[in-house]
N, CA, C and O atoms as CSV, one atom per row, in Angstrom:
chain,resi,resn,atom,element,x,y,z
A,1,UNK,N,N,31.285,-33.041,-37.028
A,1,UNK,CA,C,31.307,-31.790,-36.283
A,1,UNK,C,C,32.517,-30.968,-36.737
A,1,UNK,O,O,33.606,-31.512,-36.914
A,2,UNK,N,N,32.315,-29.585,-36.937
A,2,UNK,CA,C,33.843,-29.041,-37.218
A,2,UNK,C,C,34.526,-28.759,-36.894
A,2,UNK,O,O,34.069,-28.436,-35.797
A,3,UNK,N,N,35.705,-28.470,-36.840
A,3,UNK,CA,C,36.641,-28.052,-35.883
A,3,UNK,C,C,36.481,-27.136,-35.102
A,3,UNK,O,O,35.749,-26.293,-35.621
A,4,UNK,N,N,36.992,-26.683,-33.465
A,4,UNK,CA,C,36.750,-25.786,-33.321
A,4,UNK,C,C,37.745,-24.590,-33.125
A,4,UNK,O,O,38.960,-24.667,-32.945
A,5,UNK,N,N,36.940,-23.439,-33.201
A,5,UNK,CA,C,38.278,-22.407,-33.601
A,5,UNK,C,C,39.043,-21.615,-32.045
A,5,UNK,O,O,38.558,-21.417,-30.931
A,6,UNK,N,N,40.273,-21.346,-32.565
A,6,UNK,CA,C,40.805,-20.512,-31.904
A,6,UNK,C,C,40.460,-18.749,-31.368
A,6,UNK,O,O,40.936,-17.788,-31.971
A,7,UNK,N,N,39.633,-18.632,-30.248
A,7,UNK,CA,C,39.827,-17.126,-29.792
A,7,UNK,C,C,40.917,-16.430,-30.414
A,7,UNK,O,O,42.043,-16.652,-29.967
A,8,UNK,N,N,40.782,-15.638,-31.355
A,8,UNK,CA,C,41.659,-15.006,-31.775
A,8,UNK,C,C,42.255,-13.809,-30.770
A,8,UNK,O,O,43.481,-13.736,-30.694
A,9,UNK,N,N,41.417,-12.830,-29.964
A,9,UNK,CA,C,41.420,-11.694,-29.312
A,9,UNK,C,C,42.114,-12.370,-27.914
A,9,UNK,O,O,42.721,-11.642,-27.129
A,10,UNK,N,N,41.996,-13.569,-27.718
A,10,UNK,CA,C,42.102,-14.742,-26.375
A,10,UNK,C,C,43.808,-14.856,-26.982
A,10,UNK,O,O,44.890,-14.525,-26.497
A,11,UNK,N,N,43.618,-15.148,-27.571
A,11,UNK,CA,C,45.631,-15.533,-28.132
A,11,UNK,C,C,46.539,-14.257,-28.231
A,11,UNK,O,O,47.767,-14.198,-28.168
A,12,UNK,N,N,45.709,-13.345,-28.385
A,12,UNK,CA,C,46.960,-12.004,-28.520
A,12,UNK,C,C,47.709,-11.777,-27.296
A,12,UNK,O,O,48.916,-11.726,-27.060
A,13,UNK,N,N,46.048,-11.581,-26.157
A,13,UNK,CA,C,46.461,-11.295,-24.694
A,13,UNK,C,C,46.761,-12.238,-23.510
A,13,UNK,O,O,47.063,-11.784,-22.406
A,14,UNK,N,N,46.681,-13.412,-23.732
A,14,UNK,CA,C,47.140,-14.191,-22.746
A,14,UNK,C,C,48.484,-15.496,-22.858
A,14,UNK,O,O,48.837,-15.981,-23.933
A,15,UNK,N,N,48.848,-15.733,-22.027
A,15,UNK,CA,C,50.221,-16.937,-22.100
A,15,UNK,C,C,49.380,-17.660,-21.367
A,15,UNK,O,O,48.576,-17.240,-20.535
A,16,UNK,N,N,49.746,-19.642,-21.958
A,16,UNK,CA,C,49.545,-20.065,-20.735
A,16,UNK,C,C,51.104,-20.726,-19.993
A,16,UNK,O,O,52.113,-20.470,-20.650
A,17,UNK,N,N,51.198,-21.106,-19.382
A,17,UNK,CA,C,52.356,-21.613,-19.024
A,17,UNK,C,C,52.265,-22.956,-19.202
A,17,UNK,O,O,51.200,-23.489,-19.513
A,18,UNK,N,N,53.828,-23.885,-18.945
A,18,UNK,CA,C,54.045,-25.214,-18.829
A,18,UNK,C,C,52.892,-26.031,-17.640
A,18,UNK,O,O,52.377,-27.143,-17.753
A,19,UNK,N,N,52.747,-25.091,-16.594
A,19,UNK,CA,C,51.772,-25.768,-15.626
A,19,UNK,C,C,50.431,-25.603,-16.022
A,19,UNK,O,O,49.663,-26.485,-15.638
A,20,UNK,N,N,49.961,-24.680,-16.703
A,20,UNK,CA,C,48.362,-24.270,-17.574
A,20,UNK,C,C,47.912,-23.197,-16.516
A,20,UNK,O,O,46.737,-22.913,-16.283
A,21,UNK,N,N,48.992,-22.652,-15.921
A,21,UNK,CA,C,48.184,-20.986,-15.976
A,21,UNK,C,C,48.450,-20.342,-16.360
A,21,UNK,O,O,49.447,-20.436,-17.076
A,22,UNK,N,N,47.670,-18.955,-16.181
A,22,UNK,CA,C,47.216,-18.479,-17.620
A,22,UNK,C,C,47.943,-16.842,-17.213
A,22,UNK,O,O,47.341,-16.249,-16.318
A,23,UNK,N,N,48.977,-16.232,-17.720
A,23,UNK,CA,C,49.182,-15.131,-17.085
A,23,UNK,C,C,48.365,-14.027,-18.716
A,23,UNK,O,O,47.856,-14.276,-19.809
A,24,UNK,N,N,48.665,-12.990,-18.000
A,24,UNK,CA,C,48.084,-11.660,-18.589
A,24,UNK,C,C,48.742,-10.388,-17.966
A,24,UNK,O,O,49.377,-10.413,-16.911
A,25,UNK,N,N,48.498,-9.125,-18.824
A,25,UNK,CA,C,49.381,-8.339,-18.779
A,25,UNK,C,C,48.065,-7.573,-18.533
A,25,UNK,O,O,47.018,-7.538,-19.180
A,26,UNK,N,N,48.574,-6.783,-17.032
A,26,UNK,CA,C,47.224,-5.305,-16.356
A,26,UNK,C,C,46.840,-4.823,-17.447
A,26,UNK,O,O,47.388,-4.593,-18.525
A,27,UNK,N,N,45.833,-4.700,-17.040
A,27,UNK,CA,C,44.962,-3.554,-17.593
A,27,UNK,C,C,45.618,-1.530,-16.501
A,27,UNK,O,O,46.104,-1.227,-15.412
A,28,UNK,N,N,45.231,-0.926,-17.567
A,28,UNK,CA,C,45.384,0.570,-16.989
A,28,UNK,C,C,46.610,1.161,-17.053
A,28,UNK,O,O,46.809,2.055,-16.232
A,29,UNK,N,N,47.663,0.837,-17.974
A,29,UNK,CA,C,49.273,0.878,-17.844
A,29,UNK,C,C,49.491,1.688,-18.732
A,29,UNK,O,O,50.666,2.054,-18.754
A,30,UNK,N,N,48.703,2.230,-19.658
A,30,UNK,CA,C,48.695,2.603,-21.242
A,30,UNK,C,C,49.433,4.448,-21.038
A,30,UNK,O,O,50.406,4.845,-21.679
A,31,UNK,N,N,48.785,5.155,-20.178
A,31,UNK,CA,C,48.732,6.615,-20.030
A,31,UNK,C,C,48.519,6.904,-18.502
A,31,UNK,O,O,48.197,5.951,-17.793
A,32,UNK,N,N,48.652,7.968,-18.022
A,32,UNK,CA,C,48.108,8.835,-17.017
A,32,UNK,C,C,48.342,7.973,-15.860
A,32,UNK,O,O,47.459,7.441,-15.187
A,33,UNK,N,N,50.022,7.847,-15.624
A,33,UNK,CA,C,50.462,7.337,-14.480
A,33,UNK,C,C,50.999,7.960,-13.767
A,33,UNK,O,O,51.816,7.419,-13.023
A,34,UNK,N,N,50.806,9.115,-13.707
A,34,UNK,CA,C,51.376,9.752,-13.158
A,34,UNK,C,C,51.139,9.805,-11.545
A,34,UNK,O,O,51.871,9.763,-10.557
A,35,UNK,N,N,49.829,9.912,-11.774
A,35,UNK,CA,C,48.989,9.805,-10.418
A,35,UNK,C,C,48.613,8.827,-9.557
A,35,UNK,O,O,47.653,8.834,-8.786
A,36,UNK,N,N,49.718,7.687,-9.800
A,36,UNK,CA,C,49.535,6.344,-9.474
A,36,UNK,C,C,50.954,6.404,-8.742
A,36,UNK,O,O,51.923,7.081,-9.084
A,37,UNK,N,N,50.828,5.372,-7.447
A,37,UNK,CA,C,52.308,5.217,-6.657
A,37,UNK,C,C,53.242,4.586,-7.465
A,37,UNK,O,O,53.228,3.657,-8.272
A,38,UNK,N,N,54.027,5.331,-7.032
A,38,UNK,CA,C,55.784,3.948,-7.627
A,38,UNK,C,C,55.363,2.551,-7.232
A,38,UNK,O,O,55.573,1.651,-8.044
A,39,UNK,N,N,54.764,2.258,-6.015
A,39,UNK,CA,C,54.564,0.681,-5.996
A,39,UNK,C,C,53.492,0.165,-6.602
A,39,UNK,O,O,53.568,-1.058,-6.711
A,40,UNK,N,N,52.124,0.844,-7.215
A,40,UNK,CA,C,51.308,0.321,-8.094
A,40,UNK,C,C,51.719,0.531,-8.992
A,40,UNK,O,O,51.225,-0.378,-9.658
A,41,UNK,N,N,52.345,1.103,-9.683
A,41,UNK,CA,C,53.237,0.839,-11.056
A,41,UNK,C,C,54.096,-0.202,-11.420
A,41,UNK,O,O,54.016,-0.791,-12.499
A,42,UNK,N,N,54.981,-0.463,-10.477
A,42,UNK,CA,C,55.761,-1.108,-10.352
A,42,UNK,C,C,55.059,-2.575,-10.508
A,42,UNK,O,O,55.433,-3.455,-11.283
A,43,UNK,N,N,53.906,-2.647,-9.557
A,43,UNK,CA,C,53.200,-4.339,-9.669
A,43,UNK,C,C,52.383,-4.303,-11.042
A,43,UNK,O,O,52.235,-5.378,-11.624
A,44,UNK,N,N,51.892,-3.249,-11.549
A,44,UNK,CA,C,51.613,-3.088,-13.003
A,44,UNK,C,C,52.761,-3.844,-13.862
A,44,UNK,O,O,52.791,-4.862,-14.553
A,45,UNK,N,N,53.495,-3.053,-13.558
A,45,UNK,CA,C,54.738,-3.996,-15.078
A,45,UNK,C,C,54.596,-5.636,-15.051
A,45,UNK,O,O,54.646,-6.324,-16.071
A,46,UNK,N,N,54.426,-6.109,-13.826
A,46,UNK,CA,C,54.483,-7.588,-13.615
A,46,UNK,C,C,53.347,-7.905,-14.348
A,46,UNK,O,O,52.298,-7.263,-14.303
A,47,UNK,N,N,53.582,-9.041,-15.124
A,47,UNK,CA,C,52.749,-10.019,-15.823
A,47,UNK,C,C,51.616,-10.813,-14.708
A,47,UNK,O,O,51.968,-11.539,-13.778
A,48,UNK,N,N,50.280,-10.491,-15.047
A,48,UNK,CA,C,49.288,-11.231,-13.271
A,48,UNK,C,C,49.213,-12.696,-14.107
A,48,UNK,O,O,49.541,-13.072,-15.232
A,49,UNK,N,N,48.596,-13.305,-12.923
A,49,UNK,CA,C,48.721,-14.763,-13.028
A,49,UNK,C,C,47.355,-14.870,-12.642
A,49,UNK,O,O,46.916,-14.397,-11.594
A,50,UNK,N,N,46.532,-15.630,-13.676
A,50,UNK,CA,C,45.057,-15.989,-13.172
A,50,UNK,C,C,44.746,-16.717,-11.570
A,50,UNK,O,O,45.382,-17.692,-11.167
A,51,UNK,N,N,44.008,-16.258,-11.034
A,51,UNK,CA,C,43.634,-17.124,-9.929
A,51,UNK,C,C,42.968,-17.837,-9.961
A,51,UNK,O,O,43.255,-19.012,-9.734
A,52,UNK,N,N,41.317,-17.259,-10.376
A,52,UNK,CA,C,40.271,-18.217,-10.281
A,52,UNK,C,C,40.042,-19.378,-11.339
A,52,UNK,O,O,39.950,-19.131,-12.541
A,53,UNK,N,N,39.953,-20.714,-10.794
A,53,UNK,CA,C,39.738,-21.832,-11.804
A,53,UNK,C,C,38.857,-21.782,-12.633
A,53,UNK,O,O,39.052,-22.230,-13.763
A,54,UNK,N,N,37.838,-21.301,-12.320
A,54,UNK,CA,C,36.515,-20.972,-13.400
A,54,UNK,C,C,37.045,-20.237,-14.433
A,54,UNK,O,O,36.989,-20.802,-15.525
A,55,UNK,N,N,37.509,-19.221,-14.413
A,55,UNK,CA,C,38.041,-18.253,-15.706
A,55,UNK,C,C,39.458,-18.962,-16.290
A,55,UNK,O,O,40.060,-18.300,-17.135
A,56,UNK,N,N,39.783,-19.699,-16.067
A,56,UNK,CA,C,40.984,-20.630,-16.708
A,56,UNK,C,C,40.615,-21.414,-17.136
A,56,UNK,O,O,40.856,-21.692,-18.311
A,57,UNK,N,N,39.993,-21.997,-16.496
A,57,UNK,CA,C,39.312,-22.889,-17.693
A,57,UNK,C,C,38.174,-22.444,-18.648
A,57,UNK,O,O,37.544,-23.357,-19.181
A,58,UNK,N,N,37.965,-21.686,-18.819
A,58,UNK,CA,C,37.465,-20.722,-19.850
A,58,UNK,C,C,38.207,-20.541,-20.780
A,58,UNK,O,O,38.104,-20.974,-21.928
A,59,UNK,N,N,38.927,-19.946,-20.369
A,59,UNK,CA,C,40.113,-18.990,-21.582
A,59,UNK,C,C,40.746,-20.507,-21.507
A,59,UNK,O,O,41.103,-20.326,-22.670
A,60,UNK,N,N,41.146,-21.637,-21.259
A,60,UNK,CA,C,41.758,-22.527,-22.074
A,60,UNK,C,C,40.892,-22.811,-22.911
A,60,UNK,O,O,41.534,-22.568,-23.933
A,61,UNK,N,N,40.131,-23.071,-23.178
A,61,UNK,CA,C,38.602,-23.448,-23.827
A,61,UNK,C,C,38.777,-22.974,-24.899
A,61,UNK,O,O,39.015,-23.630,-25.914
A,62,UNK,N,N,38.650,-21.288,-24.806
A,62,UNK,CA,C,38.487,-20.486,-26.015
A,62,UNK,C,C,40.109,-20.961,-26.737
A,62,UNK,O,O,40.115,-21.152,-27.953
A,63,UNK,N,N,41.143,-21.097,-26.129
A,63,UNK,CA,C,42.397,-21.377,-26.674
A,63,UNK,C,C,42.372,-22.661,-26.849
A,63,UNK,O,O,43.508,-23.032,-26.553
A,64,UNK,N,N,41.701,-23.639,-27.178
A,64,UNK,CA,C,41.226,-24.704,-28.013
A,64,UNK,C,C,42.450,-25.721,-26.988
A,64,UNK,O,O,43.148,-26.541,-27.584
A,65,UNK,N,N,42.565,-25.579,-25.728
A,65,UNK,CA,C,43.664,-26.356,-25.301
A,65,UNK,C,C,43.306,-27.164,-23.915
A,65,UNK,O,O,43.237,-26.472,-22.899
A,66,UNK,N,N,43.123,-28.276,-23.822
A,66,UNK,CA,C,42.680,-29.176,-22.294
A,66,UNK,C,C,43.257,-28.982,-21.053
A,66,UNK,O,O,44.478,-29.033,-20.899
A,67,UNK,N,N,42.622,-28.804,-20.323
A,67,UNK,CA,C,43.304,-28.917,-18.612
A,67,UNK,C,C,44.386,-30.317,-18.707
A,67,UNK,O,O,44.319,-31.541,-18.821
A,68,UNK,N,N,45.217,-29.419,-18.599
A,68,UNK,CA,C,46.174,-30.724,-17.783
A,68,UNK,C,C,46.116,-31.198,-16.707
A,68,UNK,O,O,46.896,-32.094,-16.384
């Protein structure tokens, strides 16, 4: 069987951490913030942290890496 490969597009945008979750950086931060509060901006800059187990273990998957 051959190896299997690394999500390339999966490795640009996500970290996982020492514990195996998986943070990611918002979406919508790029332009046109103007019209957005100081406090949704503000939680924008923060790096999110996956919640749901189903999609983590996904994206570890595609990142060729086992549940710890």
């Amino acid at each position: 069987m051959p190896k299997a490969k690394t999500h390339k597009g999966a490795r640009k945008r996500v970290r996982v951490t020492k514990t195996g979750k998986i943070k990611f950086r918002h979406t919508f931060t790029g332009h046109l913030m103007s019209g957005r509060s100081g406090d949704r901006r503000r939680g924008l800059r923060r790096r999110g942290v996956l919640q749901s187990q189903t999609e983590t273990t996904k994206i570890l998957k595609m990142l060729g890496k086992a549940r710890p």
